[in-house]
Structure formats: C-alpha cells, structure tokens
C-alpha positions as CSV (number, residue, x, y, z in Angstrom):
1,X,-86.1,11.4,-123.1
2,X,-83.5,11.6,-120.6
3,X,-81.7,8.2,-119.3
4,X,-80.9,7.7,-116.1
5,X,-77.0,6.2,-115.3
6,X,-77.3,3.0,-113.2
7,X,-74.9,1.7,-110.8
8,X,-74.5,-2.0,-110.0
9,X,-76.8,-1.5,-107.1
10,X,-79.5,0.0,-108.7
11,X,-79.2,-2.8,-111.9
12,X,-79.0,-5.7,-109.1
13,X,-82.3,-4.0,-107.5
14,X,-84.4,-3.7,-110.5
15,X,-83.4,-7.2,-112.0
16,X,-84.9,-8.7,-108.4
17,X,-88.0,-6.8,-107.9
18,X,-89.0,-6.9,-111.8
19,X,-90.2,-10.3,-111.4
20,X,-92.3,-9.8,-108.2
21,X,-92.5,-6.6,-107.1
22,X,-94.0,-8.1,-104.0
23,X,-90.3,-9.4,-103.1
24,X,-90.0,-7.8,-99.4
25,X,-87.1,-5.1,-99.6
26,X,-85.1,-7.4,-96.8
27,X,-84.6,-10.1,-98.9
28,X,-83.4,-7.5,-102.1
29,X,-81.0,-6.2,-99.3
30,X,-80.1,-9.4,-98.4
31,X,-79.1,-10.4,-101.8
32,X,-77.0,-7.2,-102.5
33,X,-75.3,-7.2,-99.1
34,X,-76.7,-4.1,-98.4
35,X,-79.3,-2.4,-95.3
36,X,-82.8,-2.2,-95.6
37,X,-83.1,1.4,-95.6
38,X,-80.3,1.5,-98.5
39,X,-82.8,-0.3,-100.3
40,X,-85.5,1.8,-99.7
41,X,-83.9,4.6,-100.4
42,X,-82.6,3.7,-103.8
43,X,-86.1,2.4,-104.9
44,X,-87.6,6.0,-103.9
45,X,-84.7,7.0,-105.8
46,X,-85.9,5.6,-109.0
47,X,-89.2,6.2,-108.3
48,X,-88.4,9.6,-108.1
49,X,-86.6,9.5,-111.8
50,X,-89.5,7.8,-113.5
51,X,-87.6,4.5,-113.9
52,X,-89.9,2.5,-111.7
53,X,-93.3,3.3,-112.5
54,X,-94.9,1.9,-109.8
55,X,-96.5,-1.5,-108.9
56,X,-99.6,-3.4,-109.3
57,X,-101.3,-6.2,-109.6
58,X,-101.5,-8.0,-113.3
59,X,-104.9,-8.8,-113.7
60,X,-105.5,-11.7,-116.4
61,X,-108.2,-10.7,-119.0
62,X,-109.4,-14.1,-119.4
63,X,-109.9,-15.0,-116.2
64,X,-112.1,-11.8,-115.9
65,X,-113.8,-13.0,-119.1
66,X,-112.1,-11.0,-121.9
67,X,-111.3,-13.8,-124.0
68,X,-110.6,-11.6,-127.1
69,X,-106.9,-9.8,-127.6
70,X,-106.8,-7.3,-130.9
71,X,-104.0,-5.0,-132.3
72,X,-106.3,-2.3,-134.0
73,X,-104.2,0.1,-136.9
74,X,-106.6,3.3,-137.0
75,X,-106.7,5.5,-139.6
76,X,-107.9,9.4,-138.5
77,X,-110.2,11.4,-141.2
78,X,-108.3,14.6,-139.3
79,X,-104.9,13.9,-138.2
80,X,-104.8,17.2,-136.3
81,X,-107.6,15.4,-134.0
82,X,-105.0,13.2,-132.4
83,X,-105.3,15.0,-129.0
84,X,-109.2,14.7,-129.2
85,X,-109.0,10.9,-130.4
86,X,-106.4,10.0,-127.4
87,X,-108.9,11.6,-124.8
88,X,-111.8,9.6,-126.0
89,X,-110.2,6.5,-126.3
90,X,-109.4,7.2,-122.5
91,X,-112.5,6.5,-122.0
92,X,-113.3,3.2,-123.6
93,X,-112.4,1.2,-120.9
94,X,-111.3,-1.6,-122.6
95,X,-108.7,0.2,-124.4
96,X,-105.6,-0.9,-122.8
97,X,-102.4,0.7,-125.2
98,X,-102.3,3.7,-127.1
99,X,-99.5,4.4,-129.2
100,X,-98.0,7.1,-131.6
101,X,-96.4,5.4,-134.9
102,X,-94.4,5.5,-137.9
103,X,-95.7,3.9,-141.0
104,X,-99.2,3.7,-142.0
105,X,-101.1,4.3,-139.0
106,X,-101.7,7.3,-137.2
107,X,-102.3,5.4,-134.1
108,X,-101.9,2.0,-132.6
109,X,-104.0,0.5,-129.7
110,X,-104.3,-2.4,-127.9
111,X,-107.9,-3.7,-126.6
112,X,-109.3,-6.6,-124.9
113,X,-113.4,-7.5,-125.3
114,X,-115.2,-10.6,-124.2
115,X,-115.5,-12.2,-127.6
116,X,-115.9,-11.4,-131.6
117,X,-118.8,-10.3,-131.2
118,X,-118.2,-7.6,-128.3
119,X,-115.1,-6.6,-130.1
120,X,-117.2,-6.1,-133.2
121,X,-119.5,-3.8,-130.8
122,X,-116.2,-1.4,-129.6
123,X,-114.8,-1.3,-133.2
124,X,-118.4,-0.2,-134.4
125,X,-120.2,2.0,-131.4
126,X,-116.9,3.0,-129.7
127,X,-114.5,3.1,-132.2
128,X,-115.5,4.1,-135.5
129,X,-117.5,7.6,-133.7
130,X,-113.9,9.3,-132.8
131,X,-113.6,10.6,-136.6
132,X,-111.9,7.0,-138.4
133,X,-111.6,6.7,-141.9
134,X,-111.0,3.3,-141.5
135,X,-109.1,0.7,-138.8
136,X,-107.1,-2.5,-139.7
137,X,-107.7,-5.2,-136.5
138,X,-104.8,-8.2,-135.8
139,X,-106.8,-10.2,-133.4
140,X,-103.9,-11.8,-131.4
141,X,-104.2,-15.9,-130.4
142,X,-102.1,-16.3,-127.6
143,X,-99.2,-14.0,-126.3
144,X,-96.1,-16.4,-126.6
145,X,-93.7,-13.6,-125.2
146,X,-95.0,-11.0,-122.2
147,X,-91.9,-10.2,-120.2
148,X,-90.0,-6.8,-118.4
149,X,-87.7,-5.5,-120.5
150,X,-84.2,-6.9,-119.2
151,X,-81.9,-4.7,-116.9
152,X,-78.6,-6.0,-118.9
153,X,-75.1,-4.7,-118.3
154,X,-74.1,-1.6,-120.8
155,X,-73.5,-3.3,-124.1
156,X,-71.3,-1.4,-126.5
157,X,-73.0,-0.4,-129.8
C-alpha cells in the first residue's frame, strides 16, 4: 500500500478533525493560521489519496439495542471460497468487520446481535451455511479502548 508524505499542515488538520469531523473548516483554519479555502482544499486533497475516508455518524449498538459485541475466528471447509464467503457475509447485516489473517483463522469478523440468544441465531442460520468447518466466538464485555489511530510526528525506527 502506498503512504502518503504529510506536511505539518496536513498532520495539524487531521489531528483536529479526527475527533469531530463535524469541527467547521473555519475554526481548523483558524487554528493553523491558514484560509478557509486552504483548508478545503487540503482535505479534498486527502480525500483524494484515500487518507480520509470519509465521515459519518457513529451509531452506538446499544442504544439501537444490540447489546451483544463478538470476535468470531472462522474456519472455511474450502479456503479457495474466501471470495464467495466475503460476499455473503456482506450481506448479514450485522456483520460489521471482516478481516484477512495470519495464524489460525482464515478469517476474522466482528458482529453485533441483540443478545446471546440472537447471536446464537447468526452463528447458526447465517453463519455456519457459508461452507464453516467450525468458528471460535470471543464475545467482547465492554470496549475499554475505541480511538483514531494517532497522527504523531515521524518517529525513527
């Protein structure tokens, strides 16, 4: 994957909007001394790399009554399937993550459901269908850490 050289500006930029994307682009200007459009222009900038991905709204799943968090390690009876699997677990809706690993998983996901039970439901009707030998679940309490990954100066190696 290609990475992108910062300046100062661009660093100062992300490290305000990361926390509220909301943040109106004259008070980012403001705060690096710079115009309005300079702002704008640098964000479409990085838009246009791929190092801002957006915005949007963070929804909480409990307050939308997903009370239930799980980390589920599945195991494919085809690994050659992956591109199949990754299109149907587009679909389940309550898929969140998806991810490619090393170790002993072929893939990694992230899901929310309303309670055991429910997740017990997508594991079994949802899940198990797309060709698993088997899946390992990490239901998750309470996430102690969610954050942005910081914008820190270069750090040597």
């Amino acid at each position: 994957m290609a990475q992108h050289q910062l300046d100062s500006l661009d660093k100062k930029i992300l490290q305000l909007i990361a926390d509220d994307a909301r943040v109106p682009f004259l008070e980012v200007a403001r705060a690096c001394n710079v115009s309005g459009a300079a702002i704008h222009q640098r964000i479409q900038k990085l838009n246009n790399l791929g190092v801002l991905k957006g915005s949007q709204f963070i929804i909480d799943p409990e307050k939308i009554g997903y009370e239930t968090c799980a980390y589920i390690g599945l195991f494919l009876k085809d690994p050659e399937s992956f591109d199949k699997v990754v299109e149907e677990l587009k679909k389940i809706p309550e898929v969140v993550e998806c991810h490619y690993t090393t170790g002993g998983y072929d893939m990694f996901i992230k899901i929310y459901a309303k309670n055991n039970h429910h997740l017990l439901n997508i594991i079994h009707d949802k899940l198990q269908p797309l060709g698993l030998s088997r899946s390992e679940t990490i239901v998750a309490f309470n996430a102690v850490i969610n954050r942005q990954l910081p914008i820190l100066d270069d750090v040597s190696e």
